[in-house]
VMD Tcl script that draws the C-alpha trace (Angstrom):
set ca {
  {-28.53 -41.93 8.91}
  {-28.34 -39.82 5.35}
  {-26.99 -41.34 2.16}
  {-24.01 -39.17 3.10}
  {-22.73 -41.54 6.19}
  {-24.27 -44.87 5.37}
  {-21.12 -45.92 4.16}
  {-18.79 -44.29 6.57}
  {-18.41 -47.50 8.71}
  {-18.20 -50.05 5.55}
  {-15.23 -48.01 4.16}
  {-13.68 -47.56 7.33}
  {-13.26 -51.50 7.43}
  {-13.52 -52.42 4.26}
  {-9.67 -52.17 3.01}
  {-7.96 -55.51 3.89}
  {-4.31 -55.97 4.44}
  {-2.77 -58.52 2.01}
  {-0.67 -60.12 3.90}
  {-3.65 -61.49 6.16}
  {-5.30 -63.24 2.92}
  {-4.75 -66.48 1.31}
  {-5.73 -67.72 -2.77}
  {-7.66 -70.77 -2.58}
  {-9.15 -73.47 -5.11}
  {-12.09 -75.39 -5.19}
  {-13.66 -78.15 -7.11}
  {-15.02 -77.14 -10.60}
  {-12.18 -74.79 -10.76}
  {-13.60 -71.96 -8.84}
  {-10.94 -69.95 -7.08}
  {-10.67 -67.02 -4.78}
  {-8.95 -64.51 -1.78}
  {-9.86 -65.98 1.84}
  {-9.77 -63.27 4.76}
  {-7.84 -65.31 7.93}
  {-10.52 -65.32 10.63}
  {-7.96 -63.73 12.88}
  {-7.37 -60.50 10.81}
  {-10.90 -59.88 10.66}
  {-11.41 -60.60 14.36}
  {-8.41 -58.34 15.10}
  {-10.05 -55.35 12.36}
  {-13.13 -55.69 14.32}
  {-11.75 -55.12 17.81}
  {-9.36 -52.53 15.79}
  {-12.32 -50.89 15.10}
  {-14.98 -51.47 18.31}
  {-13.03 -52.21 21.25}
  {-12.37 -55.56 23.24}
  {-14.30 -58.45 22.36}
  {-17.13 -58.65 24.90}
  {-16.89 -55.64 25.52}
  {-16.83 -53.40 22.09}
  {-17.92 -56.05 19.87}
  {-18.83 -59.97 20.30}
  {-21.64 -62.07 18.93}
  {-24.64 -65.08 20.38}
  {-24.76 -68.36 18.99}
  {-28.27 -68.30 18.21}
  {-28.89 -71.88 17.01}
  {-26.76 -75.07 16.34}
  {-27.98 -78.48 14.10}
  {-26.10 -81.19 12.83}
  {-27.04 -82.38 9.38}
  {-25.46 -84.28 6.37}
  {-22.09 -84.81 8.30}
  {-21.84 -80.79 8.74}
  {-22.16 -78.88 12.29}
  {-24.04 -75.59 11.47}
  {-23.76 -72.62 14.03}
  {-26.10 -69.52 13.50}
  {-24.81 -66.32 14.69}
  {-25.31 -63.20 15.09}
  {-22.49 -60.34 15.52}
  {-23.24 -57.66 17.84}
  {-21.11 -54.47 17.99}
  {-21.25 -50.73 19.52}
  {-20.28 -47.32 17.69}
  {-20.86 -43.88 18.23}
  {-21.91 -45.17 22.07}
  {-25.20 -46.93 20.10}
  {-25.40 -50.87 20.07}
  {-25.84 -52.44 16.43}
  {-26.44 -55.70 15.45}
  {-26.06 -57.73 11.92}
  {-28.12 -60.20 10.41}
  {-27.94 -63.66 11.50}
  {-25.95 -65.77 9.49}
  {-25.06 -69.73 9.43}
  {-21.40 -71.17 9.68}
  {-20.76 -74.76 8.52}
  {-18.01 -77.27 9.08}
  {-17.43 -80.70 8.78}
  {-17.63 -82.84 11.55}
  {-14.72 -85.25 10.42}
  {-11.45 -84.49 9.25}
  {-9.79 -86.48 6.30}
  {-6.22 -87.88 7.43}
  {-3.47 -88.79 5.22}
  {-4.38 -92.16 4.91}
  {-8.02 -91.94 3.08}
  {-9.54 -92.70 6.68}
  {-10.79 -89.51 9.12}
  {-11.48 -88.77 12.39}
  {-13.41 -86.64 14.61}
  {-12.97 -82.75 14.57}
  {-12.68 -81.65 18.12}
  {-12.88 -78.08 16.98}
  {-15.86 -78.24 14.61}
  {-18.48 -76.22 16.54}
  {-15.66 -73.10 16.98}
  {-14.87 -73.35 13.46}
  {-18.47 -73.12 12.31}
  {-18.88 -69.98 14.73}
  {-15.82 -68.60 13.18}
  {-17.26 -69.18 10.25}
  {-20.48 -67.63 10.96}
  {-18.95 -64.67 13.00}
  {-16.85 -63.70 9.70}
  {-19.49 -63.57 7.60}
  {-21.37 -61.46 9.44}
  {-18.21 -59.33 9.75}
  {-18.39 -59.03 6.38}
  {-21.67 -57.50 5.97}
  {-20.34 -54.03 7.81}
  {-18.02 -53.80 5.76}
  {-14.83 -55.86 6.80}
  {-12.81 -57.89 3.59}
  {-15.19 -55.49 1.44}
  {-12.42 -55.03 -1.03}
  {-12.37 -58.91 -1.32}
  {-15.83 -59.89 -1.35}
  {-16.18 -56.97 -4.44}
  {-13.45 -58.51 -6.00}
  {-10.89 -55.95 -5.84}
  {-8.20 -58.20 -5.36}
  {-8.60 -59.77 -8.70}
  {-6.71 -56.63 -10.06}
  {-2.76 -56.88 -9.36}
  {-2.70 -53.51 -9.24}
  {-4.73 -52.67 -6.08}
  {-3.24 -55.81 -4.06}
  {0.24 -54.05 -4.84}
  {-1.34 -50.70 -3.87}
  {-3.19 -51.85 -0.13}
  {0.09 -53.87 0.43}
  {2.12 -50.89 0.64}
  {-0.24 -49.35 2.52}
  {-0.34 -51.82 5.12}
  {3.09 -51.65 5.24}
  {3.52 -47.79 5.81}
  {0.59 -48.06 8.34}
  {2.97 -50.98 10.15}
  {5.77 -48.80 10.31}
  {4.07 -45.66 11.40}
  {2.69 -48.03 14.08}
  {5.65 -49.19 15.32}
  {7.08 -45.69 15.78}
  {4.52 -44.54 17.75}
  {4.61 -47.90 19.99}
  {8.32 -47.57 20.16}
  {7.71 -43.98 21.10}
  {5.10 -45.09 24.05}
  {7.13 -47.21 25.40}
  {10.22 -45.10 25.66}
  {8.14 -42.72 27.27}
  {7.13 -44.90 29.71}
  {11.04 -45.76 30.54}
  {11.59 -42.09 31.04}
  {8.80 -41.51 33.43}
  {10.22 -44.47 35.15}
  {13.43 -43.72 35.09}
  {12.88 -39.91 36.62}
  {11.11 -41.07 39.30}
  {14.18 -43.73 39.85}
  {16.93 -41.34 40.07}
  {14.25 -39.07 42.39}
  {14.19 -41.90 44.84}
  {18.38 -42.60 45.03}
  {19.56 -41.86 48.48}
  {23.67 -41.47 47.67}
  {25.62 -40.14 44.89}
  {26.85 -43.75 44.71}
  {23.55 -45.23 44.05}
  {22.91 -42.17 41.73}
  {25.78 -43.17 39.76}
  {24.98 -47.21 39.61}
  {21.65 -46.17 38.51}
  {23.02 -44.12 35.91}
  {25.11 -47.45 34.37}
  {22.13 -49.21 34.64}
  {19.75 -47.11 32.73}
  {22.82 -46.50 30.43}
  {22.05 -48.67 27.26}
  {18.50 -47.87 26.96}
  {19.03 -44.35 27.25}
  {21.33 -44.39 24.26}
  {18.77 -45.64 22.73}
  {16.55 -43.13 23.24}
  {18.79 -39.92 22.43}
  {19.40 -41.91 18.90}
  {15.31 -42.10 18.62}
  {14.13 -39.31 20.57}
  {15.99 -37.35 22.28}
  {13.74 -34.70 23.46}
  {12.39 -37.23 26.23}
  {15.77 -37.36 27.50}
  {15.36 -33.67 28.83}
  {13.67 -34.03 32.44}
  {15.88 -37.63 32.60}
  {19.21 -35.05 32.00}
  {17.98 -32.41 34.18}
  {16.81 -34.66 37.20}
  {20.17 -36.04 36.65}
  {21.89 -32.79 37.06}
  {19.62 -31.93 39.97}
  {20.46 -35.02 42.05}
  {23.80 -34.68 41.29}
  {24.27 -31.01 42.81}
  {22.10 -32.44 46.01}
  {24.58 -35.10 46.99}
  {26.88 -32.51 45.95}
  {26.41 -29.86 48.05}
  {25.74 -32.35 51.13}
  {29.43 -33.46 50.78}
  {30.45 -29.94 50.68}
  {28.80 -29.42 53.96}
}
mol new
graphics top color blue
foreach p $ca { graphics top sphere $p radius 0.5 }
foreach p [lrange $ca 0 end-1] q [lrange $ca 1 end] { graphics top cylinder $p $q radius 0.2 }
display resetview
């Protein structure tokens, strides 16, 4: 790698979406932006693939001590067809759980939540919640800025899903009207597929074209055999 590229894949990830982060307080008054473990596993398979498959991570080491559970792990991920790894790093949780009372029990989940915990940070060493951890969301300004940019990004997305999936119901619905054996069942097809293919022509019409001429085609078929 040149000086050039070494920070192509942190600023790839390093942009966080706001709406996936949370202010917190701690004793002594320190506060800050959490990442939700969830976004960042989500910008990592974004990014790599599947987890297990693209990405994933070992548990490398586990120990109990001073009421904590501590999981070391190491994240493990593949780009450009080459397998990476990060540094190991150590995720802690308590083992006990306050309850309302002042009294606390057991925390069934405390060995996945330290390996959360351990898998983020190391998520955060290629980059992911970069903006965070450099404290970039301290300034209004830039929060404001990746919001809306995270929302345009949402929207585009959605089009393009919405898009996919409308193709899908045309390619479906072709082969459909290909496979009708009577102008009856031709035209009972034709109020079934009705709704979503007004839909469509109000979103994207040009799919509708081989839908309307297969249409027309099957039409002149039974057609012309009831002229015979």
């Amino acid at each position: 790698m040149s000086k050039e590229t070494n920070l192509l894949l942190w600023d790839s990830l390093s942009k966080t979406d706001p709406a996936h982060t949370k202010s917190f307080t701690r004793g002594g008054g320190f506060s800050g932006t959490a990442i939700k473990p969830m976004w960042a596993v989500w910008r990592a398979t974004k990014e790599f693939g599947p987890c297990g498959i693209g990405w994933g991570w070992d548990v490398l080491d586990t120990k109990i001590a001073e009421g904590m559970v501590f999981c070391l792990v190491r994240v493990w991920y593949v780009n450009a067809g080459m397998r990476y790894e990060t540094g190991a790093q150590w995720g802690g949780t308590e083992i006990r759980t306050p309850r309302k009372d002042g009294s606390s029990r057991a925390d069934d989940e405390s060995f996945k939540k330290s390996v959360t915990d351990g898998i983020t940070k190391c998520l955060s060493y290629i980059g992911i919640g970069g903006d965070v951890h450099l404290g970039q969301f301290d300034d209004t300004k830039y929060v404001s800025e990746a919001k809306a940019d995270f929302e345009i990004e949402a929207k585009a997305s959605a089009v393009s899903k919405q898009r996919r999936l409308d193709e899908s119901f045309v390619t479906g619905a072709i082969a459909a009207l290909k496979a009708v054996k009577s102008a009856d069942e031709l035209m009972s097809l034709g109020r079934v597929h009705a709704p979503r293919v007004k839909e469509i022509r109000e979103r994207n019409p040009e799919l509708l074209e081989d839908y309307a001429s297969t249409g027309r085609e099957m039409k002149e078929k039974f057609s012309s055999k009831e002229a015979a």
